[in-house]
C-alpha positions as CSV (number, residue, x, y, z in Angstrom):
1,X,116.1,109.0,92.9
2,X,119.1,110.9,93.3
3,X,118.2,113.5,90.4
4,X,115.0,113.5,91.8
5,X,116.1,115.5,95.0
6,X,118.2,117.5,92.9
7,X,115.2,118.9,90.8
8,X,113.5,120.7,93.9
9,X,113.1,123.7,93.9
10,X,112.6,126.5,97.1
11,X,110.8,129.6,96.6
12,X,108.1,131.8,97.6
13,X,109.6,132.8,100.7
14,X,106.9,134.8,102.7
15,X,107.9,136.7,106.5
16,X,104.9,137.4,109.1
17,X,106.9,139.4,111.7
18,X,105.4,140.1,115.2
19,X,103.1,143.5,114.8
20,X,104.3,145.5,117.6
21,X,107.6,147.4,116.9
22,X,109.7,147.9,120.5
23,X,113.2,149.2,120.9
24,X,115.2,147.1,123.3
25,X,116.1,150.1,125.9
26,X,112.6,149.8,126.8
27,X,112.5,146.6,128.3
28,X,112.4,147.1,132.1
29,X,115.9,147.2,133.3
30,X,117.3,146.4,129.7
31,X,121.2,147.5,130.4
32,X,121.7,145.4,133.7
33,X,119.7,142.2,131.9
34,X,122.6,142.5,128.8
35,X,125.4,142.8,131.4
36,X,124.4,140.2,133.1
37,X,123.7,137.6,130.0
38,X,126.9,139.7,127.7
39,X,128.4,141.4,130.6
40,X,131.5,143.2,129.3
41,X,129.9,144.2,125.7
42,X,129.1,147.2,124.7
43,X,124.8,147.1,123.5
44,X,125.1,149.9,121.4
45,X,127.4,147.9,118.6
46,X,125.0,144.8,118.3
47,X,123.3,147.2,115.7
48,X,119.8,145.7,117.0
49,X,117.4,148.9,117.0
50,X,114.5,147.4,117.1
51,X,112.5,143.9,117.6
52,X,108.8,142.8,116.6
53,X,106.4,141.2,119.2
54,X,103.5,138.7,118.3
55,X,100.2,140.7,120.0
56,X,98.3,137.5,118.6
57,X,97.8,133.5,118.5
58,X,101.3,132.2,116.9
59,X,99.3,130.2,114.5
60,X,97.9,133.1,112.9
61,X,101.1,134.3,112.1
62,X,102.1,131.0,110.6
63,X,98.9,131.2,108.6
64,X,99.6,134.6,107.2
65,X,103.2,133.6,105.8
66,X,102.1,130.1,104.6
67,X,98.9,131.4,102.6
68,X,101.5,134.4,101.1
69,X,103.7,131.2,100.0
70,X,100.8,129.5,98.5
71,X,99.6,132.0,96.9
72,X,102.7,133.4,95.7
73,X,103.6,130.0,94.0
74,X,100.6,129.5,92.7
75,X,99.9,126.0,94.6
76,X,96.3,125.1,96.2
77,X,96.1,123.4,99.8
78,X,95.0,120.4,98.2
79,X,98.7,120.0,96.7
80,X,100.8,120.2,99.3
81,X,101.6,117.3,100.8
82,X,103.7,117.9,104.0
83,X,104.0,121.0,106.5
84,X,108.1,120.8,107.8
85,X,107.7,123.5,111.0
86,X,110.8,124.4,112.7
87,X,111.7,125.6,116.1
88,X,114.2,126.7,119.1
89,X,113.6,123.9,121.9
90,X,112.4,126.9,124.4
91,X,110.0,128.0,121.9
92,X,108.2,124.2,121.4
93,X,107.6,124.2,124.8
94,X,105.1,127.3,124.5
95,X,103.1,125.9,121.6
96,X,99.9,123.9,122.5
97,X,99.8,120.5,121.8
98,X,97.1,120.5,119.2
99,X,99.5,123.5,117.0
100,X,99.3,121.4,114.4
101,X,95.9,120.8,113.9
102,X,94.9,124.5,114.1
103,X,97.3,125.5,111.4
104,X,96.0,122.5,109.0
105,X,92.3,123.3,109.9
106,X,93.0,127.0,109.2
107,X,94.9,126.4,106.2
108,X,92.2,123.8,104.9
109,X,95.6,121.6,104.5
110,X,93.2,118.2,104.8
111,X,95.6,115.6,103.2
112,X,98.9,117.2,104.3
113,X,101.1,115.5,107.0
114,X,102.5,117.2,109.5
115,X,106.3,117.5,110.7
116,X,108.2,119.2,113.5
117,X,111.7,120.0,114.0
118,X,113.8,121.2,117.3
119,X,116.2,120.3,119.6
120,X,119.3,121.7,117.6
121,X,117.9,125.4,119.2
122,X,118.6,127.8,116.4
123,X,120.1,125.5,114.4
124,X,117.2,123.5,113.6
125,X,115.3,125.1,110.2
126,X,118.4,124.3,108.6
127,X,117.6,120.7,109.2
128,X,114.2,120.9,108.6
129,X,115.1,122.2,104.8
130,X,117.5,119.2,104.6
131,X,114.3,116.9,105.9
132,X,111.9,118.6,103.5
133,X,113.9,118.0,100.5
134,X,114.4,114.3,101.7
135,X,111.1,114.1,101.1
136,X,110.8,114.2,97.7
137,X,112.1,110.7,98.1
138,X,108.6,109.5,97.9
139,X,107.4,109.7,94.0
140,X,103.8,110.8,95.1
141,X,105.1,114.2,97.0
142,X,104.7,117.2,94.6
143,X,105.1,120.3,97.3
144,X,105.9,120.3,100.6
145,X,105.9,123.5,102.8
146,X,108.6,124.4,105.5
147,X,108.0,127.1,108.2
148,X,110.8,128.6,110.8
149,X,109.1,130.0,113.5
150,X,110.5,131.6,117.0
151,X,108.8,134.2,118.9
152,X,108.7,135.4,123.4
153,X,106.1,136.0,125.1
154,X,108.1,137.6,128.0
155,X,110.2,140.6,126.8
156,X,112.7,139.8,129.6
157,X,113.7,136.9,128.4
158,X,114.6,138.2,125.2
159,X,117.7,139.3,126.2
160,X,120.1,136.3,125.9
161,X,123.7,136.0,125.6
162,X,125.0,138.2,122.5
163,X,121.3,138.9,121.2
164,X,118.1,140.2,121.6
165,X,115.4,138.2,120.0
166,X,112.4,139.3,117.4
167,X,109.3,137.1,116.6
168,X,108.8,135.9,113.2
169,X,107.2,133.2,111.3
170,X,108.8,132.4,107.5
171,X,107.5,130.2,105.3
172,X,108.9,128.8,101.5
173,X,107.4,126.0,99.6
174,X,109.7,122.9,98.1
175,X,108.5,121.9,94.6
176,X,109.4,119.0,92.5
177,X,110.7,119.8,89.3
178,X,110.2,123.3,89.2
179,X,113.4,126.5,89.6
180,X,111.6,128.2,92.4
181,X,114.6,130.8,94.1
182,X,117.4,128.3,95.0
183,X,117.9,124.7,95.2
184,X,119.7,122.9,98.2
185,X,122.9,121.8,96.7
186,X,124.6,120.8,100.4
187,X,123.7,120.6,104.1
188,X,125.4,119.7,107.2
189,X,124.9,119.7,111.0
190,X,127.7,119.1,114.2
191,X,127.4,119.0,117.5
192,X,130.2,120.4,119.8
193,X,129.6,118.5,122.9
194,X,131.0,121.0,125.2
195,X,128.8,123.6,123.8
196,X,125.8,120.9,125.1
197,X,127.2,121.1,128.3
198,X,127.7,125.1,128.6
199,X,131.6,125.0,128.7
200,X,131.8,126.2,125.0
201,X,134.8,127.7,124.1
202,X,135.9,130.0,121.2
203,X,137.9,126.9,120.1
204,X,134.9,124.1,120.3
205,X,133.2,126.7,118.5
206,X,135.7,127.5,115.9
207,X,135.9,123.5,115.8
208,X,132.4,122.5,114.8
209,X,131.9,125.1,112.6
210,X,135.1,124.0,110.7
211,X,133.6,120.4,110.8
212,X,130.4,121.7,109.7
213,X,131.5,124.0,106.6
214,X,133.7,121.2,105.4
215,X,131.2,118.8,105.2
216,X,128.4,121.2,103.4
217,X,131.2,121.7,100.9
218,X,132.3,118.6,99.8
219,X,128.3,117.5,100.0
220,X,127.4,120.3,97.6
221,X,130.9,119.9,95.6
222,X,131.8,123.7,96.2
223,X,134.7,125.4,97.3
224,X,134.8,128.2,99.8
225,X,135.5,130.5,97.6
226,X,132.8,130.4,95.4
227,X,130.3,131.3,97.9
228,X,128.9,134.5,97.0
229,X,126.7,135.7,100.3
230,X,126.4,134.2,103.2
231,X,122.9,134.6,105.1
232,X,123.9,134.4,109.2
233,X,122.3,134.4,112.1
234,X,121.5,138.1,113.6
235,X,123.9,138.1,116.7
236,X,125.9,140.7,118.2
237,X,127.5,142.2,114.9
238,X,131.2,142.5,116.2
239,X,131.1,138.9,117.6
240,X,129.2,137.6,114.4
241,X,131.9,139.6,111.5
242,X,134.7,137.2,114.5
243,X,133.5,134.1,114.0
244,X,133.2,134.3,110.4
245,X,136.8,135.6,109.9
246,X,137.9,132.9,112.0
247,X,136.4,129.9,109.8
248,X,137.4,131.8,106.8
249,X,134.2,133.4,105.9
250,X,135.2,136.7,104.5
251,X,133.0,139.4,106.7
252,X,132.2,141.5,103.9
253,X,130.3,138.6,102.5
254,X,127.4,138.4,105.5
255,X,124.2,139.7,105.0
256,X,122.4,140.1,108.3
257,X,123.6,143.7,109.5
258,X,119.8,145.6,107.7
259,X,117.5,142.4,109.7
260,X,119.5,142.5,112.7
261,X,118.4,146.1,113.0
262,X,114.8,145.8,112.5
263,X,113.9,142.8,114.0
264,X,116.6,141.7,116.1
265,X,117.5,137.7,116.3
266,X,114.6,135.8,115.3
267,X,116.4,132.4,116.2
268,X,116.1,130.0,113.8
269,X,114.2,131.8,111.1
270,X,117.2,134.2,110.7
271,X,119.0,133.0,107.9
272,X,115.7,132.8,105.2
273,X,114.5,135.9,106.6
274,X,118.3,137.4,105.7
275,X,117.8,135.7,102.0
276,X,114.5,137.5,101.6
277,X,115.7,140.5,102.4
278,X,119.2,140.1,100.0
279,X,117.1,139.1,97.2
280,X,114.6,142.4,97.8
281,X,117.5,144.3,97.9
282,X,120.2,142.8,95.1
283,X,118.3,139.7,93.8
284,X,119.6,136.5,94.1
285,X,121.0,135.0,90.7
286,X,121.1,132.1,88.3
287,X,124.1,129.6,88.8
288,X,125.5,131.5,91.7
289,X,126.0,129.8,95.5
290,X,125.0,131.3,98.9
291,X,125.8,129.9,102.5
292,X,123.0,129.7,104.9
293,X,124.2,129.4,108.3
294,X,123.2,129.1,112.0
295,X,125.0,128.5,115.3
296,X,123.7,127.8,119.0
297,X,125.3,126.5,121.9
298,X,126.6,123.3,121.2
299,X,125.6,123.2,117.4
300,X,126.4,124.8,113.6
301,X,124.6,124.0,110.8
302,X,125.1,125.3,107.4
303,X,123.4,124.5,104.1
304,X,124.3,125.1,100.2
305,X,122.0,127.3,97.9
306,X,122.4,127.2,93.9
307,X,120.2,130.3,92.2
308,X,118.1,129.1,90.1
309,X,116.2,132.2,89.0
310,X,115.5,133.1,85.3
């Protein structure tokens, strides 16, 4: 069964951002709302420029991306046989409760169980990959489809502590037996529990993202080293390039500096919207390993990618 899980393959990645393009510096009152949340940092080296807003229904957006995924992989809605969807805890409280349905209607997804994942805030599309490739565990699953979606409805609140946040809806399919872009070779997710109780520090940070990376490594059998790109979350730049030094992740390794200026944080969708846009621009290749990695108050997660493109 083991080899099983092994022989999925991710791919046909697929990003619906929000429509509307928005600079930060207009949001009403935008400089005293970053003091207040990041008060002593300086906006202007974030390197956020801009950030997309949903004008529509959030489900159409998760339509959009997971019909490009379909029909980018070739696979009909009668194949797939789970929907994994992904979200920050504040944003699952503004979906309705019948979300699901209206995405499997719309998607004419009519013998495809659904799945949602939250409560690890940004952290949780990491988990939801880990969860969709479990999957597979079952003999009769052929595809299953994973979506990380995040979006605001009040610009206001976008502004949180080192970050300004974009909408976006991404979407990749999980296939048994087939390459697709990347396999999951590792995963892992810690806790810090002072981080749960807002009395993170830089060392409880530092700690469970030490834990974390330690244990995606000796999952997926990799060293440090051999990690060619790391796809981060889209925070304040300086405080992002920090954090990575500090857990040994060489800064000029991230990828998230061109996203973070278009679109801003798009909370947990970050990371496979940073591997879309790395493999648009350079391409990611055969045999080599990439870091994806996310980090919240009071969690870091990280998984293990293997190319696995021709």
């Amino acid at each position: 069964m083991i080899s099983d899980l092994e022989n999925v393959g991710i791919g046909s990645f697929a990003c619906a951002f929000g429509d509307l393009e928005n600079k930060p510096e207009n949001i009403p009152d935008f400089d005293d709302l970053w003091q207040t949340v990041s008060f002593g940092t300086d906006f202007t080296e974030m390197g956020c420029t801009t950030y997309r807003k949903m004008s529509g229904p959030v489900q159409d957006y998760v339509v959009d991306a997971v019909r490009r995924t379909l029909r980018d992989s070739g696979a009909g809605a009668a194949d797939v046989d789970h929907l994994v969807i992904a979200t920050s805890d504040p944003t699952l409280a503004l979906l309705p409760s019948d979300f699901a349905e209206r995405v499997l209607i719309a998607l004419g997804l009519d013998d495809c169980v659904p799945h949602l994942m939250s409560y690890q805030r940004c952290c949780s599309s990491l988990s939801a990959l880990r969860h969709s490739r479990d999957l597979f565990a079952d003999p009769d699953v052929t595809h299953v489809v994973m979506v990380a979606l995040d979006f605001v409805p009040v610009d206001r609140d976008r502004i949180l502590p080192y970050a300004v946040f974009g909408d976006a809806a991404v979407s990749c399919v999980l296939t048994r037996n087939e390459p697709g872009l990347v396999r999951l070779s590792g995963s892992a997710v810690k806790a810090d529990p002072e981080g749960l109780r807002g009395r993170d520090t830089f060392a409880s940070r530092k700690t469970v993202a030490d834990r974390a990376l330690a244990a995606v490594l000796r999952d997926g059998g990799r060293e440090l080293g051999q990690v060619t790109k790391v796809f981060a979350a889209n925070l304040h730049k300086p405080l992002t390039m920090f954090n990575a030094s500090a857990v040994g992740l060489s800064p000029d390794r991230l990828h998230f500096a061109e996203t973070l200026s278009a679109y801003g944080h798009c909370g947990n969708a970050d990371w496979m919207i940073n591997l879309v846009d790395y493999h648009e621009r350079v391409g990611i290749r055969s045999g080599q390993t990439y870091l994806a990695q996310s980090l919240a108050p009071g969690f870091y997660a990280c998984a293990l990618l293997e190319g696995t493109a021709p």
